[in-house]
N, C-alpha and C positions, 0 to 999 in steps of 0.2 A: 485567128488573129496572129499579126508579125510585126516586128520589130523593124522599123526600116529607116535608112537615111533620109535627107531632104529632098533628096533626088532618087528614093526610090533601090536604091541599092541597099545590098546583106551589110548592115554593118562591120567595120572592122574592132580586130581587140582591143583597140583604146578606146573608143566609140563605146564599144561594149564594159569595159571597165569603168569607164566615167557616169554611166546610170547606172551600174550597181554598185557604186562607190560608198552607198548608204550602209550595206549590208556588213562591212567592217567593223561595226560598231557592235557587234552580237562577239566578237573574241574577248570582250574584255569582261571579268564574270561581276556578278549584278549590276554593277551600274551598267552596263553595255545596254541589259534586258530594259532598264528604264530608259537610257539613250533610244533604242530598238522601236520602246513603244512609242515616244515621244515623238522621232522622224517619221513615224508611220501616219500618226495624226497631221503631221506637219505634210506629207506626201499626199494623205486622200485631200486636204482641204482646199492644199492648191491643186489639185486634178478637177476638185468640184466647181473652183472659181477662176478656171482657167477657159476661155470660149476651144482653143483648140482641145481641151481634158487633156494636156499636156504637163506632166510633172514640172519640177524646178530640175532632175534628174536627166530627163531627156530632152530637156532644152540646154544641159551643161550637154550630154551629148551628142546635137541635133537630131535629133531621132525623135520618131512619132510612131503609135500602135496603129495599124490600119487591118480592117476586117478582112478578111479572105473565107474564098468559097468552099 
């Protein structure tokens, strides 16, 4: 599996910082870790009720997981 733009290209570092834009939230200490849980719930639900299983994350960075061999 890869990470890739709409068109199929390597994303770039904004691209890339924009779907892990979540993971900020783990510097701030305890509340972060319940922030942390929270988005994670909020990340698998929409992945589950998404027809593409496209986050809210890699639609802020157009980007999509595609299988590789």
């Amino acid at each position: 599996m890869k990470v890739v733009t709409a068109d199929g290209s390597t994303p770039d570092a904004v691209a890339s910082l924009k779907r892990n834009s979540w993971i900020i939230s783990q510097i701030i200490p305890f509340i972060g870790g319940l922030v942390q849980i929270a988005l994670q719930i909020f990340i698998g639900v929409g992945i589950a009720n998404d027809p593409e299983k496209r986050s809210w994350f890699d639609k802020l960075g157009n980007l999509t997981v595609v299988r590789t061999q």
